[in-house]
C-alpha positions in Angstrom: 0.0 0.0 0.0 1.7 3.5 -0.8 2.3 6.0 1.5 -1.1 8.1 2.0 0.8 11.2 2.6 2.7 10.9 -0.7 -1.1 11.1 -2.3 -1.8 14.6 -0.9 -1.8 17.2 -3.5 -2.8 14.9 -6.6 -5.1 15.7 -8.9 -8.5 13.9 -8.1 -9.2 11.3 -11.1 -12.6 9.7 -12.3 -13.4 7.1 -10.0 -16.2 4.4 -9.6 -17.1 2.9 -6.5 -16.2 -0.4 -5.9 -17.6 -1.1 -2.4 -19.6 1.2 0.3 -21.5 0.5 3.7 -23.2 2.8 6.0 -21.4 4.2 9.1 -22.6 4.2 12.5 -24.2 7.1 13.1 -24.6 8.0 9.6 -22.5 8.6 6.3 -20.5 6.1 4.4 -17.3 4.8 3.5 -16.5 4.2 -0.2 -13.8 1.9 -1.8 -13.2 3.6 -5.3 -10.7 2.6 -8.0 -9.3 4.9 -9.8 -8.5 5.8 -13.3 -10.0 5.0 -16.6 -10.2 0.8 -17.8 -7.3 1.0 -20.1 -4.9 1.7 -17.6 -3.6 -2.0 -16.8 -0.2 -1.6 -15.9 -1.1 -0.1 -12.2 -4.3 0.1 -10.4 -5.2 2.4 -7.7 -7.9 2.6 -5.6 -8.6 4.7 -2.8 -10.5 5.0 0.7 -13.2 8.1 1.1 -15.0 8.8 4.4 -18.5 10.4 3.6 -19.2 11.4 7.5 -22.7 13.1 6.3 -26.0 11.0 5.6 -26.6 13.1 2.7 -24.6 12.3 0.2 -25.0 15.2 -1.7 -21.8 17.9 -1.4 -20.9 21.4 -2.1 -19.1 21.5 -5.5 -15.5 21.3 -5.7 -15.7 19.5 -2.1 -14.9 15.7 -2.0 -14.8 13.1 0.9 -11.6 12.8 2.3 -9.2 10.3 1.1 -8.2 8.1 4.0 -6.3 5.3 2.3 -4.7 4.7 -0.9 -3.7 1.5 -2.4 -1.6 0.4 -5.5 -0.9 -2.8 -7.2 -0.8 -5.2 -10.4 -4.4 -5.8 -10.3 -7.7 -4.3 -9.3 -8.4 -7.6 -6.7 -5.2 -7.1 -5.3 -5.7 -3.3 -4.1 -9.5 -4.1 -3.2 -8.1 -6.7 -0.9 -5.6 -4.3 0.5 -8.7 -1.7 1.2 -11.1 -3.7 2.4 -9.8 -4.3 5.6 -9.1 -1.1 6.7 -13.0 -0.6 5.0 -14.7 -2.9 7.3 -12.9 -1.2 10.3 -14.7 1.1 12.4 -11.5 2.0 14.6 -9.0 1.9 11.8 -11.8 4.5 10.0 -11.9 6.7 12.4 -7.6 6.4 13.3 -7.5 7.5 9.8 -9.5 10.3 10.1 -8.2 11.8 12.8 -4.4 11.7 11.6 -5.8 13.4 8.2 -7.2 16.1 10.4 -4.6 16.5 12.3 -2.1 17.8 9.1 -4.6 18.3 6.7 -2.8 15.2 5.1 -4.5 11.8 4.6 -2.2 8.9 5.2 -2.6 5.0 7.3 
């Protein structure tokens, strides 16, 4: 799994969601892949934490990125995601040390 703090400052990318569930409490966590299909060399995928019910979001404003995977094949990086996914500590570790610097990382 790369660094997350090496992802701060990129560009954001199309993504499709590849996996969400429902907090406690309310909002979501997503796992998204990244990237368009023809990209088959590298596959990224990364973690966002939707802490609102509404899903619905200012423009220009986008979930935090809690997480970032990369790897040969799109089952590989899911795999590496999911666990931290499924977490509720490990979500809401992450979140805090991406509020903490402004910098998302695991």
């Amino acid at each position: 799994m790369e660094p997350v703090n090496s992802y701060a400052g990129h560009a954001r990318q199309p993504r499709r969601i590849l996996y969400r569930r429902n907090l406690p409490g309310g909002g979501f966590v997503n796992i998204e892949a990244e990237g368009g299909a023809t990209d088959i060399q590298l596959h990224r995928a990364v973690i966002t934490v939707e802490r609102r019910s509404d899903p619905a979001r200012r423009d220009g404003h986008h979930p935090p990125v809690v997480a970032v995977a990369e790897g040969p094949s799109s089952q590989s990086v899911f795999r590496q995601l999911l666990e931290i996914a499924g977490d509720n500590i490990a979500i809401a570790r992450a979140l805090l040390r991406s509020q903490a610097d402004g910098r998302p990382r695991f």
